[in-house]
C-alpha positions as CSV (number, residue, x, y, z in Angstrom):
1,X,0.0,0.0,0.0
2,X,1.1,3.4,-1.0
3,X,1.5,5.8,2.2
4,X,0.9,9.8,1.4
5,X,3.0,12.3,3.0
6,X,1.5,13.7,6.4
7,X,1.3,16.9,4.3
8,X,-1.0,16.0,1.1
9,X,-4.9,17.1,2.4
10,X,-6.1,13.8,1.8
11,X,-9.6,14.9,1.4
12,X,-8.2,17.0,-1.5
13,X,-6.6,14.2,-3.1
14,X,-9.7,12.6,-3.3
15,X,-11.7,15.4,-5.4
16,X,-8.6,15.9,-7.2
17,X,-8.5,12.4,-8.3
18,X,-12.1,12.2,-8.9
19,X,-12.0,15.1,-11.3
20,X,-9.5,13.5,-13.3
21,X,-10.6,10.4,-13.9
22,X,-14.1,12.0,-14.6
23,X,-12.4,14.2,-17.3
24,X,-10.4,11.2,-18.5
25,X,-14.0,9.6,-18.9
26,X,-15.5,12.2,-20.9
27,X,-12.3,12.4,-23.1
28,X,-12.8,8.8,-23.7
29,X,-16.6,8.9,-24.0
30,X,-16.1,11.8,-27.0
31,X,-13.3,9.4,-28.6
32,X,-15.9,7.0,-28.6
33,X,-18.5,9.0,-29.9
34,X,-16.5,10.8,-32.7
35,X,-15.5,7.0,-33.7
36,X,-19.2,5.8,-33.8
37,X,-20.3,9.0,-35.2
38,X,-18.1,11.5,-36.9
39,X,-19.4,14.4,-35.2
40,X,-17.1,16.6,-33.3
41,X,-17.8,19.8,-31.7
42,X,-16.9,22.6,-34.4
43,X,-14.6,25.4,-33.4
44,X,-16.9,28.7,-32.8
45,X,-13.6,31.2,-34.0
46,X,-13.3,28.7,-37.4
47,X,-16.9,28.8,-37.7
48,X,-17.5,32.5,-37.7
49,X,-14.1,34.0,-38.8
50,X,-12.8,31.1,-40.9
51,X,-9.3,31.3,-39.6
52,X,-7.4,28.7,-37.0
53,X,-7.6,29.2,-33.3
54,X,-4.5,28.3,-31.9
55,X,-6.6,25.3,-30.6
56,X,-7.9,24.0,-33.8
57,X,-6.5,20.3,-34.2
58,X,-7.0,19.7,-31.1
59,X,-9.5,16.7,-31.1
60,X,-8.0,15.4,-34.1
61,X,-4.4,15.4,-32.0
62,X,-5.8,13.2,-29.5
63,X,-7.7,10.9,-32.2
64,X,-4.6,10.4,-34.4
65,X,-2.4,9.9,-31.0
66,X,-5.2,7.2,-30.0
67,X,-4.6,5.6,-33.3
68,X,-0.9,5.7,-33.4
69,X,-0.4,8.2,-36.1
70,X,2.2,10.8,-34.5
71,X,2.8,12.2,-37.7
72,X,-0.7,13.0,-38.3
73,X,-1.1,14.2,-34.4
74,X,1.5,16.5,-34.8
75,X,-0.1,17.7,-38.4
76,X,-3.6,18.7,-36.5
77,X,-1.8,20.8,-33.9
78,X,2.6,20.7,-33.9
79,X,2.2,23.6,-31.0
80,X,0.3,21.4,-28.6
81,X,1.4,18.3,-29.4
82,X,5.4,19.4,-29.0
83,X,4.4,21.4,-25.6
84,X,1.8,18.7,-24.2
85,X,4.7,17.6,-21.9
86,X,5.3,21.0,-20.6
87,X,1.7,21.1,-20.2
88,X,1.7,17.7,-18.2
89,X,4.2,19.4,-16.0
90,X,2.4,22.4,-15.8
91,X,-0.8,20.5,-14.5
92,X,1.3,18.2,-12.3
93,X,3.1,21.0,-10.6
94,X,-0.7,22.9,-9.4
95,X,-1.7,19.8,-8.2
96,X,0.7,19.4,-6.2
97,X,0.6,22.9,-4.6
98,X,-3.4,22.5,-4.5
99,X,-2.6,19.0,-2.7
100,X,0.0,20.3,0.0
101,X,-1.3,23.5,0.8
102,X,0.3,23.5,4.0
103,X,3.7,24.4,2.1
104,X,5.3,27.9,1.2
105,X,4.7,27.7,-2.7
106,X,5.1,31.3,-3.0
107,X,8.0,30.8,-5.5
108,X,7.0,28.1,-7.1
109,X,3.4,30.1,-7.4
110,X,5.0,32.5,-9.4
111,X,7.0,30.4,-11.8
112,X,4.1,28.7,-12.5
113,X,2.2,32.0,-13.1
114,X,5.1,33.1,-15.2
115,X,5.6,30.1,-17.3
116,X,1.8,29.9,-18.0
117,X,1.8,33.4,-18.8
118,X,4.9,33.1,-21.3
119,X,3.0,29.9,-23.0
120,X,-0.5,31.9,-23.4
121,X,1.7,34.7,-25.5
122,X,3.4,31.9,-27.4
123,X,0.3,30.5,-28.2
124,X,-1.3,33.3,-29.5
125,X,1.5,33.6,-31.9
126,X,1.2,30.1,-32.7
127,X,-2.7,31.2,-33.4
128,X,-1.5,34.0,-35.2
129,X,1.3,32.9,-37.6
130,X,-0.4,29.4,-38.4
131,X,-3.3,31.6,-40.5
132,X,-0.8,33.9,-41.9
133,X,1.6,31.6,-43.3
134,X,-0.7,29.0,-44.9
């Protein structure tokens, strides 16, 4: 059995990993249904403007990934799919400051902060440069 540090809020944990595995759920559930059916929610900024959101390729990312096609994954979206590890980290690194919130994370607060800030800007460029150049 796997024993939790004295300082992880254990009743924390336990939403946390309830949330997760809910969203991993639904993730799986729209896989599924995108499979069965072919539908996919439609980007609102595509629909109405025409152009690429920096998000665009998103769900077809995860649906090539689920097939094995990394080539194609990183053709529906090469921002995310080269920064989903940073992302991981990113998400890894709040939950743990959400789980041991008896801690000093002041620092590691604002690195987080700053590194989420500097991947929103890069992102919008992303958004920005993938309409103009193709």
């Amino acid at each position: 059995m796997i024993r939790l540090p004295e300082v992880i809020d254990k009743d924390r944990l336990k939403i946390r990993v309830r949330v997760w595995v809910t969203v991993l759920l639904l993730g799986i559930a729209y896989l599924i249904w995108l499979r069965i059916t072919g539908l996919g929610i439609p980007c609102p900024i595509r629909s109405i403007t025409g152009w690429l959101c920096p998000g665009c390729g998103i769900t077809t990312l995860f649906v090539r990934l689920f097939q094995g096609d990394i080539k194609g994954a990183f053709d529906a979206n090469p921002f995310i799919f080269c920064t989903g590890p940073l992302l991981i980290a990113i998400l890894m690194t709040n939950e743990y400051i959400v789980l041991t919130p008896s801690r000093d994370h002041k620092r590691l607060k604002l690195i987080l902060e700053i590194v989420c800030i500097v991947y929103v800007i890069a992102l919008i460029v992303f958004g920005i440069l993938r309409n103009v150049i193709s």
